[in-house]
C-alpha positions in Angstrom: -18.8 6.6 7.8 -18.3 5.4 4.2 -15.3 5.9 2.5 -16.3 7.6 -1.1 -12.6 9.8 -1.9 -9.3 9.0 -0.3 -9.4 12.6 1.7 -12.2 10.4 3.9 -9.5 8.1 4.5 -8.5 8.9 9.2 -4.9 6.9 7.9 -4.5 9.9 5.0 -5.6 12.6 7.2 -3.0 11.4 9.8 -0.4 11.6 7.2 -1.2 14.8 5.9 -0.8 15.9 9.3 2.4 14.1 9.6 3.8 15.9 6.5 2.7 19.4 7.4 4.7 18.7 10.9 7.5 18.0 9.1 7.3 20.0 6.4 7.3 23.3 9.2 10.3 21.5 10.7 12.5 21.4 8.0 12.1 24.5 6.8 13.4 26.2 9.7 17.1 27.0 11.4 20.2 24.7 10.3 17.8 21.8 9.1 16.6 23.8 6.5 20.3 24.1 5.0 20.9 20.7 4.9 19.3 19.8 1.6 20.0 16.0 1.8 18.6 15.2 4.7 15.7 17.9 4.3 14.8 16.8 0.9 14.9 13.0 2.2 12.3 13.8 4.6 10.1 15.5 3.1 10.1 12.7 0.4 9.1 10.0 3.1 6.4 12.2 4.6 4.5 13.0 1.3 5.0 9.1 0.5 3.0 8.5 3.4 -0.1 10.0 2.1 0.1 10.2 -1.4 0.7 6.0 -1.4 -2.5 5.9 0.4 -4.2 8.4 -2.2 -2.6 6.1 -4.9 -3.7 3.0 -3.7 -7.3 3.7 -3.0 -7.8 4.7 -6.8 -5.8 1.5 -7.9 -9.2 -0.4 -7.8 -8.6 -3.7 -6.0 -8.2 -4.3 -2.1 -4.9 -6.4 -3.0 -3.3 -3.7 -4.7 -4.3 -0.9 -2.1 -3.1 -2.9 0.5 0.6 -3.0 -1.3 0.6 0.3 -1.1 -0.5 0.9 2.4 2.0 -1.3 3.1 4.8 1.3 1.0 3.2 3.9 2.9 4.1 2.2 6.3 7.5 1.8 5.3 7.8 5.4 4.7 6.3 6.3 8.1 9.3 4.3 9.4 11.9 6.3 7.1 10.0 9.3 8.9 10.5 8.0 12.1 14.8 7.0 11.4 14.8 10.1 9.5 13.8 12.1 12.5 16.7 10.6 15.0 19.3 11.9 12.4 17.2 15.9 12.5 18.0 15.6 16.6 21.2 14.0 16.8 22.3 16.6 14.7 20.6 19.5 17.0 18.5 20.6 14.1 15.0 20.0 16.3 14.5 19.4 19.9 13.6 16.5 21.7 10.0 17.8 22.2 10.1 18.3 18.1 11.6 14.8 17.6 8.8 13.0 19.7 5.9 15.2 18.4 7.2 13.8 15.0 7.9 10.4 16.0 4.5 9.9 18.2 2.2 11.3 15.3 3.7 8.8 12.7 3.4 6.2 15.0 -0.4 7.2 15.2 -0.3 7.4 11.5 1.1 3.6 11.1 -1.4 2.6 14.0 -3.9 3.9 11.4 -2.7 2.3 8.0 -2.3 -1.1 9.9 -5.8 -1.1 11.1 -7.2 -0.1 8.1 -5.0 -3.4 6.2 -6.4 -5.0 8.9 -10.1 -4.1 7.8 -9.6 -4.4 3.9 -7.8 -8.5 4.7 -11.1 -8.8 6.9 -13.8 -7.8 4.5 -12.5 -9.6 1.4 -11.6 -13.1 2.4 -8.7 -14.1 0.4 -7.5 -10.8 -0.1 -3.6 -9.8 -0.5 -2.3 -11.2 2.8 
């Protein structure tokens, strides 16, 4: 499949998904009242995606793969993020690892696909 538009992108779809499971999440019981940790979260998860939409219209393989790489970090705030949610009771532990098992899809994903991009340009961004 060719990628035309980042939407075609599995690494943005998985991150999308990501976000909508957290987003649903946070806005429920006591970890919808705290703001901090709430807004924090939801911050990481939309990074996820919306570095990989950024990237992909920046032009060069170099500079999308800096920020797939930002958008990896943020899937490992995500994933820190989400211990804090359950240590403080605010999800269960089937919640935390449904979280914690779809960003690691999600980073599976975005490495792969830096993986392809360092392939098919030889002396791209390393």
């Amino acid at each position: 499949m060719r990628i035309e538009k980042f939407e075609d992108i599995r690494a943005w779809q998985q991150a999308r998904e990501l976000a909508n499971l957290v987003y649903d999440l946070t806005e429920q019981g006591r970890f919808a009242k705290d703001f901090r940790l709430r807004d924090q979260i939801q911050g990481a998860t939309g990074s996820v995606m919306h570095n990989i939409a950024e990237g992909f219209d920046d032009g060069s393989d170099g500079e999308f793969i800096h920020f797939l790489k930002y958008s990896r970090r943020s899937t490992s705030e995500v994933q820190s993020e989400i211990y804090l949610a359950l240590d403080r009771k605010y999800i269960t532990q089937q919640d935390f690892q449904k979280v914690y098992d779809m960003a690691t899809t999600t980073k599976k994903s975005i490495n792969a696909f830096i993986a392809y991009l360092r392939k098919s340009k030889p002396g791209s961004a390393k």
